[in-house]
C-alpha positions as CSV (number, residue, x, y, z in Angstrom):
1,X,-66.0,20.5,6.9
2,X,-68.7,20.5,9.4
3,X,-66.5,19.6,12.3
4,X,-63.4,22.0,11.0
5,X,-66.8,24.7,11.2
6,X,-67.8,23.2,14.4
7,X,-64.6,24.2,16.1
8,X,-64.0,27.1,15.1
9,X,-67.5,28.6,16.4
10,X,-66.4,27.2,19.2
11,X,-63.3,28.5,19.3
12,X,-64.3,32.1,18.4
13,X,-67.1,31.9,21.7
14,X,-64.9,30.9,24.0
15,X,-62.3,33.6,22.9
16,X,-64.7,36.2,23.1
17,X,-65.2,34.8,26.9
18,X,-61.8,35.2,27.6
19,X,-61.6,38.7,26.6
20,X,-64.8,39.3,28.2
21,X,-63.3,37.9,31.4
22,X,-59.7,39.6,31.4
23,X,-61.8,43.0,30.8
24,X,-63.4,42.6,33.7
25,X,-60.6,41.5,35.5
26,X,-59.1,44.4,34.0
27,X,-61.0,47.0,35.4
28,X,-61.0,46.0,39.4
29,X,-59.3,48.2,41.3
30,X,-55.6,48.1,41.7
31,X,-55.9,44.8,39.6
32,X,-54.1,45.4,36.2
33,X,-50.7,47.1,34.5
34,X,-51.9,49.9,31.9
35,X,-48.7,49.7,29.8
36,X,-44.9,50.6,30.1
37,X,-45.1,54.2,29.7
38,X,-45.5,56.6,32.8
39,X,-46.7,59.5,30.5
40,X,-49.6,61.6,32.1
41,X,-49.4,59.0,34.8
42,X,-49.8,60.0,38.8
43,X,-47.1,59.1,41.1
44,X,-47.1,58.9,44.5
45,X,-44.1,58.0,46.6
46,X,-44.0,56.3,50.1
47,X,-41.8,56.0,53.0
48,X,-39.9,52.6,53.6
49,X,-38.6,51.5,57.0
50,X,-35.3,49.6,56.0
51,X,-32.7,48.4,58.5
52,X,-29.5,46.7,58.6
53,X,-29.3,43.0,59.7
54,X,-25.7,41.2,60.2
55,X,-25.9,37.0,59.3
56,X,-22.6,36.2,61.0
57,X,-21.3,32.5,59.7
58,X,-23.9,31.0,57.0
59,X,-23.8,28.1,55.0
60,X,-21.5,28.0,52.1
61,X,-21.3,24.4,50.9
62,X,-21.5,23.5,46.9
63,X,-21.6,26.8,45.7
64,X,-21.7,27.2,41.8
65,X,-18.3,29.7,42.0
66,X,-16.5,30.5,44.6
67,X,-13.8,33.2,45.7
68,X,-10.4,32.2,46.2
69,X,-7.3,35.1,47.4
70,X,-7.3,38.1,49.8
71,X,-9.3,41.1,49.0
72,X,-8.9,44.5,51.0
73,X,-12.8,46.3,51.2
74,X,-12.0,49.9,53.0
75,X,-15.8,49.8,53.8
76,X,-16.2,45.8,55.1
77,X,-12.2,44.8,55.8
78,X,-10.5,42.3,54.8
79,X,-11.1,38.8,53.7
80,X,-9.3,35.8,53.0
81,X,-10.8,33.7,50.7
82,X,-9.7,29.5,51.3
83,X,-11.6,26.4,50.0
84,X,-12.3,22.5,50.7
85,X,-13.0,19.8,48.2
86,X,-13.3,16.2,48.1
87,X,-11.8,14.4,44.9
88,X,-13.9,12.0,43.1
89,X,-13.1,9.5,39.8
90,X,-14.8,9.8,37.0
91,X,-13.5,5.8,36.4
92,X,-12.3,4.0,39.4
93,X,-9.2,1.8,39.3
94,X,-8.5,-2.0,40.5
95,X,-5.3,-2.3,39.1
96,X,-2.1,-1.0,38.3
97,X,0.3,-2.9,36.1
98,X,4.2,-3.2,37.2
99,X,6.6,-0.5,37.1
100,X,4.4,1.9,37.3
101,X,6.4,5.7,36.5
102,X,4.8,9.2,37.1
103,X,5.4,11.3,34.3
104,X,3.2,14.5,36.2
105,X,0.9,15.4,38.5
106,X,-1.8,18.6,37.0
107,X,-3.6,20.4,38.8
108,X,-6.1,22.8,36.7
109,X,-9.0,24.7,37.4
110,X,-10.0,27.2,34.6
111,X,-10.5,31.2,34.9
112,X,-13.1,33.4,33.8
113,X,-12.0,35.9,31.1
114,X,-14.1,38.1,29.1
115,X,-14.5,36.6,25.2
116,X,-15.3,40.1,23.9
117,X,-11.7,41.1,24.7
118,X,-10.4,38.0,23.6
119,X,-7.7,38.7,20.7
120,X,-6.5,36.4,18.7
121,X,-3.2,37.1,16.9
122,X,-1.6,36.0,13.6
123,X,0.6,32.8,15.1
124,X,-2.3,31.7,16.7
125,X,-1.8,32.5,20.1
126,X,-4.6,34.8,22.2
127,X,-4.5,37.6,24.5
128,X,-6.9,36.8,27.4
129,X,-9.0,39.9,29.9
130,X,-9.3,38.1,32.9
131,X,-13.2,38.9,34.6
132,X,-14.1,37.7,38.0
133,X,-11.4,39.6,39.7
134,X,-10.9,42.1,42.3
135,X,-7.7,43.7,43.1
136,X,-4.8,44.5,41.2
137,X,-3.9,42.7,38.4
138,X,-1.5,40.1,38.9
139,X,-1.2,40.7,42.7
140,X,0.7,37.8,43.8
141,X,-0.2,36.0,47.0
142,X,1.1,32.5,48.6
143,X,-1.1,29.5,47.8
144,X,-0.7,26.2,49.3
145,X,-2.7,23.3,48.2
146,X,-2.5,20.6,50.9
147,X,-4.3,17.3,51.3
148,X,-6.9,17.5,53.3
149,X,-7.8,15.7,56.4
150,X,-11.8,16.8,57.1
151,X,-13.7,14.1,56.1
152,X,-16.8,15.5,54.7
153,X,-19.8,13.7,54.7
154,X,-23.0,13.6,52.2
155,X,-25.6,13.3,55.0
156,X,-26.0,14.7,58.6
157,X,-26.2,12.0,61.1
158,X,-27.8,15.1,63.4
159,X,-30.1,16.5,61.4
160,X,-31.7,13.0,59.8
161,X,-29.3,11.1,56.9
162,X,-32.4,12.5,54.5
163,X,-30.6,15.8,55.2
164,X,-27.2,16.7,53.5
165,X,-24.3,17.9,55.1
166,X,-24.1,21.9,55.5
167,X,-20.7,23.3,56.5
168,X,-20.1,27.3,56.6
169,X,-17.9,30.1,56.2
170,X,-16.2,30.2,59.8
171,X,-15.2,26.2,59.3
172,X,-11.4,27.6,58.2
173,X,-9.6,26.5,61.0
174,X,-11.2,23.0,61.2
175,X,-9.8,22.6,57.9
176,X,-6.6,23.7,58.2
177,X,-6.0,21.8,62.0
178,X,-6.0,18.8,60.0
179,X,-4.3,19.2,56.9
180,X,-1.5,16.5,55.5
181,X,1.8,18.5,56.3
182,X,3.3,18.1,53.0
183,X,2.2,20.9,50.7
184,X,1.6,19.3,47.2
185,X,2.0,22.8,44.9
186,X,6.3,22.3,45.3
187,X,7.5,23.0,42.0
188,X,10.4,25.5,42.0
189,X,8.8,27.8,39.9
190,X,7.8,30.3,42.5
191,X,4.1,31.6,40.6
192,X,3.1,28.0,41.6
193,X,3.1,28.7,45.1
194,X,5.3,31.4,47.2
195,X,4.2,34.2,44.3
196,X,1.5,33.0,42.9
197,X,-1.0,35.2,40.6
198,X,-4.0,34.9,38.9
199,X,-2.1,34.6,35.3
200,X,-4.7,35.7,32.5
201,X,-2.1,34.0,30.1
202,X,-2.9,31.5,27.2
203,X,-1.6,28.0,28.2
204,X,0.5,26.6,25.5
205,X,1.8,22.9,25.3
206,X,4.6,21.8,22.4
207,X,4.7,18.1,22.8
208,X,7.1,15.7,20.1
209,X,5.3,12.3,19.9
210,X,8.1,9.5,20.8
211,X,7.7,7.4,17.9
212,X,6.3,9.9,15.1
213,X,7.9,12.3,16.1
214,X,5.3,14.9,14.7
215,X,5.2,18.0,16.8
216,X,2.0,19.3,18.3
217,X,0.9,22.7,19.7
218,X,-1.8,22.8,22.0
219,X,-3.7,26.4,23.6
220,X,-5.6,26.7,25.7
221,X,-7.2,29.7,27.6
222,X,-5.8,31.0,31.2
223,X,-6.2,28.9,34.5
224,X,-4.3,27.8,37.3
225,X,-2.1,25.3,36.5
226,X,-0.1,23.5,39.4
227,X,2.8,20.8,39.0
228,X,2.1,18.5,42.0
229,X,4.8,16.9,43.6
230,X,4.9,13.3,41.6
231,X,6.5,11.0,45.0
232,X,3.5,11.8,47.1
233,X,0.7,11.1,44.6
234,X,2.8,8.0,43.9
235,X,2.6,6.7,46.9
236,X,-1.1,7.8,47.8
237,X,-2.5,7.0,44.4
238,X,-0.3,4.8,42.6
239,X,0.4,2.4,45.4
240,X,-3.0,2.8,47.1
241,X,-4.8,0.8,44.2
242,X,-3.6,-2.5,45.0
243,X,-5.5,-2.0,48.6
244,X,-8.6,-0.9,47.5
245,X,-8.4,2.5,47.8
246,X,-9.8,3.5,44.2
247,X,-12.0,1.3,43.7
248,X,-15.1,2.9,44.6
249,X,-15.7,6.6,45.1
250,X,-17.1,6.1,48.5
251,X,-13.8,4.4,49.9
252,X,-11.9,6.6,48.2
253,X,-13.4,10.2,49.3
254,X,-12.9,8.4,52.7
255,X,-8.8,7.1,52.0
256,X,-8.2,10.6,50.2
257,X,-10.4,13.1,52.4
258,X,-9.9,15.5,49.7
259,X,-7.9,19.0,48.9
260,X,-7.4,22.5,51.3
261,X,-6.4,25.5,48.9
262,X,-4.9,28.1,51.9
263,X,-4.6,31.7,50.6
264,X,-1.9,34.0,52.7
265,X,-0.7,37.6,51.7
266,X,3.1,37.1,50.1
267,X,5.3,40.0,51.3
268,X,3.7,43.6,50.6
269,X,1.4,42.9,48.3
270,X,-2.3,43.4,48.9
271,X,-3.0,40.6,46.7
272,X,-6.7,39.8,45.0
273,X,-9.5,37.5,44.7
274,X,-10.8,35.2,41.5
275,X,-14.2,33.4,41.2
276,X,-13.6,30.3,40.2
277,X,-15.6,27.7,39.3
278,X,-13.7,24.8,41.1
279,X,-16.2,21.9,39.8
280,X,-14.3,22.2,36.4
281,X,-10.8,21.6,38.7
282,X,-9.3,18.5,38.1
283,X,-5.8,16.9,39.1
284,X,-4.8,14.7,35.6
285,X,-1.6,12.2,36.7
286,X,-0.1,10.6,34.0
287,X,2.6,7.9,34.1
288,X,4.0,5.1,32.3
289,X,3.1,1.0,33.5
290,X,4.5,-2.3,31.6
291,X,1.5,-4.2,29.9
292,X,1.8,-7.9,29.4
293,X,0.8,-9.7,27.2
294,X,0.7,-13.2,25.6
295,X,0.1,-14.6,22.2
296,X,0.7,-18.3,21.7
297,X,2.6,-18.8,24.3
298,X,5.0,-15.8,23.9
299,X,5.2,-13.1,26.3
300,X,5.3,-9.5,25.6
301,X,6.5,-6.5,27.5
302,X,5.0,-3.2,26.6
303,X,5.6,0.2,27.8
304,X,2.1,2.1,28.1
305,X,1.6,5.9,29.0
306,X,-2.2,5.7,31.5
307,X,-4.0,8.5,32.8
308,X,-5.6,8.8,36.3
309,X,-8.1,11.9,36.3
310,X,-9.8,13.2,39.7
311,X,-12.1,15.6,40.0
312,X,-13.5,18.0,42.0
313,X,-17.0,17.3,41.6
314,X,-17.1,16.2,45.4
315,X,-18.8,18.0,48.7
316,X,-16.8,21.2,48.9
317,X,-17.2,24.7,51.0
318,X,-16.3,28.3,50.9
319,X,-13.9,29.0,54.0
320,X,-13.6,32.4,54.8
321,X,-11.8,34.8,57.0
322,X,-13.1,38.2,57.3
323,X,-11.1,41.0,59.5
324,X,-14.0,43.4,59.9
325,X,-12.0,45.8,63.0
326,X,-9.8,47.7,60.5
327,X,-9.5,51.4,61.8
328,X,-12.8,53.4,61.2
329,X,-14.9,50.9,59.7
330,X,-18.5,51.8,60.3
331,X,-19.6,48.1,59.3
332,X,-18.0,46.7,62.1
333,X,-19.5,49.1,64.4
334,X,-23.0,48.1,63.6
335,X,-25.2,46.2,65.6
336,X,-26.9,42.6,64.7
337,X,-30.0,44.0,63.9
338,X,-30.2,47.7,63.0
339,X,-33.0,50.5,64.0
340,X,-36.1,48.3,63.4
341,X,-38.3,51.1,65.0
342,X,-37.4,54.2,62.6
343,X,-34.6,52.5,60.2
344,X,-31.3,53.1,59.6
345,X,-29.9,55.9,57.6
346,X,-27.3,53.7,55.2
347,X,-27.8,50.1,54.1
348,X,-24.9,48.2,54.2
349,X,-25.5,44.9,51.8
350,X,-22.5,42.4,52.1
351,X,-21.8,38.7,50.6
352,X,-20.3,36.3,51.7
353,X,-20.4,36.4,55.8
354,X,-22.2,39.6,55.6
355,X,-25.2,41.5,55.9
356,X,-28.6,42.0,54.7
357,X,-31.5,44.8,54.6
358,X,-35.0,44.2,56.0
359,X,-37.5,46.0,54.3
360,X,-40.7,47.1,55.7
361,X,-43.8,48.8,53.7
362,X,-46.6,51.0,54.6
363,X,-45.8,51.1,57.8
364,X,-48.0,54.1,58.9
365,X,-51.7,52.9,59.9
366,X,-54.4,53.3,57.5
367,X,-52.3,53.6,54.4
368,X,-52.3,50.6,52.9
369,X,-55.9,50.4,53.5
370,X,-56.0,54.2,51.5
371,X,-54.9,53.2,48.5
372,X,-57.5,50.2,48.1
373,X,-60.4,52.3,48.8
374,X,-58.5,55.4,46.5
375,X,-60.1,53.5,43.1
376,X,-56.2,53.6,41.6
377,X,-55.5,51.5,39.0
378,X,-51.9,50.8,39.1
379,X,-49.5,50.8,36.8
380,X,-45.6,50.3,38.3
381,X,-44.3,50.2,41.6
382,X,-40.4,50.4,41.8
383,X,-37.9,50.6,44.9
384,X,-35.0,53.4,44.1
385,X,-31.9,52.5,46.2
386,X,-29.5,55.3,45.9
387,X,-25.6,54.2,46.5
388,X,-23.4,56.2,48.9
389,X,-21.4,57.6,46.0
390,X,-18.3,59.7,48.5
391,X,-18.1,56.0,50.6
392,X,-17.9,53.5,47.9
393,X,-15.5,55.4,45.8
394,X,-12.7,53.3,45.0
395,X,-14.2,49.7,45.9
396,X,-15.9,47.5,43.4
397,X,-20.0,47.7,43.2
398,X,-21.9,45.0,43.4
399,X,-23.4,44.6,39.4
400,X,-26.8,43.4,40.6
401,X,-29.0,43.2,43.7
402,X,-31.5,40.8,44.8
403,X,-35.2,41.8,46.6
404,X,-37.1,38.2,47.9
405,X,-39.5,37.3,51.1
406,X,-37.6,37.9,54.4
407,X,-40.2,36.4,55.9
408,X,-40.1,33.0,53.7
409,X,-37.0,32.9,52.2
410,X,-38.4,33.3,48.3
411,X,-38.7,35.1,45.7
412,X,-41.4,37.4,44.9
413,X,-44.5,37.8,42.8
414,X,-42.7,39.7,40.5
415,X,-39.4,37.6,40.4
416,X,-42.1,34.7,38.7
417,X,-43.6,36.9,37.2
418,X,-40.4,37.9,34.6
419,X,-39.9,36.1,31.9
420,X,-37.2,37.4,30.1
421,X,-33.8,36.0,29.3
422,X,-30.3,36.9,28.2
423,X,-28.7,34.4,25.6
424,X,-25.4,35.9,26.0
425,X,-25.2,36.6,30.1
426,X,-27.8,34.2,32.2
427,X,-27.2,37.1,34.4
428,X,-28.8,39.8,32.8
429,X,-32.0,37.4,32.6
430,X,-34.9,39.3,34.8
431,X,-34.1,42.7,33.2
432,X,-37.8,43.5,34.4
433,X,-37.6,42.7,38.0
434,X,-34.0,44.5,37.5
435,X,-31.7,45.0,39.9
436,X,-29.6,45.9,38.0
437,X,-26.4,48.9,39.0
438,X,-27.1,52.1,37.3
439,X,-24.7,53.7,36.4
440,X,-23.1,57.3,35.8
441,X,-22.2,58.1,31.9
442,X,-19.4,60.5,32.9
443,X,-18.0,59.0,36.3
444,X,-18.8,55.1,35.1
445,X,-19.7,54.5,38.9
446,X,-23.0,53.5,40.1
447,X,-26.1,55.8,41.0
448,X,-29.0,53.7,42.0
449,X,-30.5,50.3,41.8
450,X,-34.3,49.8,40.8
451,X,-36.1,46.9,41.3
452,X,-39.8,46.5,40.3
453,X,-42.0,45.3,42.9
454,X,-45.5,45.9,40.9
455,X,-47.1,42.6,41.0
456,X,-46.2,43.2,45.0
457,X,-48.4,45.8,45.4
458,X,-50.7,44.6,43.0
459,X,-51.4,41.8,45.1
460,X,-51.6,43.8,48.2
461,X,-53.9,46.3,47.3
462,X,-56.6,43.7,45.6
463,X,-56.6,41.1,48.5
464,X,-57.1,42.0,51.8
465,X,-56.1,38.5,53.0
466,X,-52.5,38.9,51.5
467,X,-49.6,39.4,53.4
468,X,-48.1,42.3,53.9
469,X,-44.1,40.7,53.8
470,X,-40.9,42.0,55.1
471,X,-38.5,41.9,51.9
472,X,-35.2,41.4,52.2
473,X,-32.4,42.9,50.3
474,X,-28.8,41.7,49.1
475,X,-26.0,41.4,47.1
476,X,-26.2,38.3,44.1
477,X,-23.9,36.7,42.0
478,X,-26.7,34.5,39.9
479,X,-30.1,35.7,40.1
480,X,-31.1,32.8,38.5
481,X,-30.1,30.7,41.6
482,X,-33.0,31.7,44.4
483,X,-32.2,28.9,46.8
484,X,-31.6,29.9,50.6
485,X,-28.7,29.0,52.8
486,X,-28.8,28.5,56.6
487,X,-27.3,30.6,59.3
488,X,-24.6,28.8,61.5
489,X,-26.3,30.5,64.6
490,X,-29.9,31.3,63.7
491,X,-31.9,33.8,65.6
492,X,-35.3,35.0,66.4
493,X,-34.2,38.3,63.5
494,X,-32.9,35.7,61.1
495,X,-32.6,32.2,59.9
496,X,-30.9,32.1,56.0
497,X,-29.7,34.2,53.3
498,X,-29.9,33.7,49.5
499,X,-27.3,31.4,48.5
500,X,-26.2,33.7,45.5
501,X,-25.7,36.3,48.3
502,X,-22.8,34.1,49.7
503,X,-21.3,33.7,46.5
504,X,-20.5,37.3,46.2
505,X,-17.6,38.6,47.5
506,X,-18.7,42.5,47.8
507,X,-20.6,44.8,49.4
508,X,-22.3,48.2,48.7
509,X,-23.5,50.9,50.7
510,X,-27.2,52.4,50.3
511,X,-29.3,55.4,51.8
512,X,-32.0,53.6,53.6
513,X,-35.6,55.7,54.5
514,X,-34.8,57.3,57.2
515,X,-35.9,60.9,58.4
516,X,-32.6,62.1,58.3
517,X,-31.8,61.2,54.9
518,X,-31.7,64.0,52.6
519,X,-34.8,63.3,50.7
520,X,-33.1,63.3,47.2
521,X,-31.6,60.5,48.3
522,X,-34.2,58.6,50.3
523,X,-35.6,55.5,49.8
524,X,-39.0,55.4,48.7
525,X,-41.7,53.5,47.3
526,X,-42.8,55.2,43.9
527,X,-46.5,53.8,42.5
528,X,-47.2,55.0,39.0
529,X,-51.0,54.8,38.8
530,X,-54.3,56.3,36.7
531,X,-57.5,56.6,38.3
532,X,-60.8,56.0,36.1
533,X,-63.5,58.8,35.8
């Protein structure tokens, strides 16, 4: 009883304290957030310098998704989307038993659909929404998947083997100057290769077993699905495993260097472009071998069905080829590195090999210094970015947007600072720091993008030592992935880009702070703030 009464003295002091101290803390100047509401709050808005700045060729190795096809932007061209990826086995192989026979060769690599549309009808089978793509629907294109000849290596013998490998977007034709000639995707059905599409199709398998005979039925949702030509993976997989070849993954990734996936437009068509997530790929081969066996001195022949799987869980990159001179783009017109003296009037954000914004605040001597001497207690600081409506009409928007440290390649205060979540879409998590398209309820295309930068200007308002950042602006696929990837030719503007920035195929055009933007649509800095009596 006495130490139970002990504790909780003790426990009731120190909370006291604690209040006591966030109070205080409370009440410094420009030190604290006042609540969610803006009622009967003061708002003041301030100009932003913001300029465009081009990255050129930047790292795109081991990307979470990737894009794959040919997609037609009438604001940033068009690109061709083609991939490399090492194989690697999930079990590696010593032997093979005689007469070996390849029943088929698999290759699989699942597409993103969108479960809410999902329907499921009375015989079982599904109707599948395909998400991820941009394009028309069922475009088709010409794929050929080839073995490829780049070796790619884990560690750079340049850089220090303590450093891995980076490769980058402009590697394309590296790749494809060494690709095996044969092309692997030659089955007769002509969606395989020549007119290939991105199939949102239920996959349905009716098998009869050979001895029960029992007949099975097996769905499953859409994804490419290539026959490989059986006679070559004979001979470089089947026959290779008396050698060696599979019997460690490292003397394997070097035997079989791996897979190029080549996009090209087939006839008119404009074609389109899937994410995929091509560390799910695998190629399943499955043939027939005799087993022997012996049981007192008798000897039995047995005909076996094996499986050899290989996956894609190897060093891979995102190769792309982007035709920015199409007649009247403004993009490619653009210098490097934009108006760093007064700004440029529209922001042009693009993934992939694209662009980013540099952002600069208070920019005009003595205001920063204002606003800490002003007594303000802030309560929200947002960035409105207002989308070039009449020039992106008719592309795909960008969903969400990303604001980090130009100068360090991080996130923010207030990325950390966020801790919400969304169970359903990881995507949606940071719905404070936002991001987030806006969008119109009549026309269903985007207005603006906020992003709160609060804590930002929290911090830079209470300490006089902090530093006053240039942010940097893009396009994201994941903002839960923060990581940075290297330029191929850095410069004294730029070194990296966020990673989830190269995922994303798209691009989006924004009014930056200029003068000569109309001022409705101008970006400025808004502070929502209360100042005590």
């Amino acid at each position: 009883m006495y130490n139970n009464s002990f504790f909780k003295k003790i426990l009731v002091v120190a909370s006291v304290v604690f209040l006591y101290s966030c109070d205080k803390d409370y009440n410094e100047i420009g030190g604290d957030l006042i609540g969610e509401n803006n009622f009967d709050l003061k708002k003041e808005t301030y100009d932003v310098l913001a300029y465009n700045q081009k990255t050129g060729p930047i790292q795109s190795n081991d990307l979470v998704v990737n894009p794959l096809g040919v997609y037609n932007n009438s604001n940033f061209g068009e690109t061709t989307a083609n991939f490399g990826t090492q194989l690697t086995l999930p079990v590696t192989i010593t032997t093979i038993s005689t007469r070996p026979y390849i029943e088929s060769v698999v290759l699989t690599i699942p597409y993103y659909y969108d479960a809410s549309k999902t329907v499921t009808k009375a015989d079982g089978s599904h109707e599948y929404v395909l998400d991820s793509i941009y394009g028309a629907d069922k475009a088709e294109m010409k794929l050929s998947v080839y073995e490829s000849g780049y070796y790619m290596r884990d560690a750079d013998p340049i850089g220090g083997f303590l450093q891995p490998q980076k490769y980058f977007t402009n590697q394309n034709a590296e790749f494809d100057n060494v690709k095996k000639p044969n092309r692997l995707n030659d089955d007769s059905n002509l969606a395989q290769n020549d007119k290939f599409f991105f199939d949102p199709a239920e996959h349905v398998v009716t098998a009869t077993d050979s001895i029960t005979k029992v007949v099975t039925t097996t769905r499953t949702p859409p994804g490419m699905q290539l026959n490989l030509n059986k006679g070559y993976f004979k001979t470089r997989i089947i026959d290779a495993v008396a050698s060696g070849k599979l019997a460690t993954n490292d003397v394997f990734k070097e035997y079989f260097r791996g897979l190029y996936f080549k996009m090209e437009k087939s006839g008119s068509s404009a074609g389109n472009l899937a994410m995929l997530n091509f560390k799910a790929g695998k190629i399943t081969l499955k043939y027939n071998e005799d087993l022997s066996t012996t049981t007192a001195g008798v000897t039995t022949i047995t005909r076996v069905k094996k499986t050899i799987v290989l996956d894609m869980t190897g060093n891979s990159v995102s190769l792309l080829n982007t035709d920015f001179a199409g007649s009247g783009l403004a993009y490619n017109a653009l210098p490097n590195t934009g108006n760093t003296t007064e700004g440029d009037d529209k922001l042009y954000l693009k993934g992939g090999e694209g662009s980013v914004a540099v952002i600069s605040l208070f920019n005009t001597p003595g205001q920063l210094e204002a606003i800490r001497n002003s007594g303000w207690l802030i309560n929200e600081a947002n960035l409105v970015f207002h989308i070039d409506a009449a020039t992106m009409a008719n592309n795909y928007e960008p969903q969400r947007i990303y604001l980090y440290d130009f100068n360090n390649n991080r996130p923010i205060v207030d990325y950390y600072a966020d801790p919400t979540t969304n169970s359903v879409n990881a995507k949606k998590s940071k719905a404070i720091f936002d991001g987030n398209i806006n969008v119109d309820a009549t026309s269903k295309r985007g207005v603006t993008y906020k992003i709160r930068v609060t804590n930002q200007i929290i911090n830079l308002v209470k300490y006089k030592d902090s530093t006053n950042v240039k942010l940097g602006l893009v396009v994201t696929e994941d903002i839960a992935t923060i990581a940075s990837h290297k330029l191929r030719t850095p410069n004294a503007f730029i070194t990296g880009a966020p990673k989830a920035s190269v995922m994303n195929p798209l691009g989006t055009i924004l009014f930056g702070g200029k003068s000569t933007v109309p001022n409705d649509k101008r970006l400025k800095l808004e502070i929502y703030y209360t100042k005590p009596n």
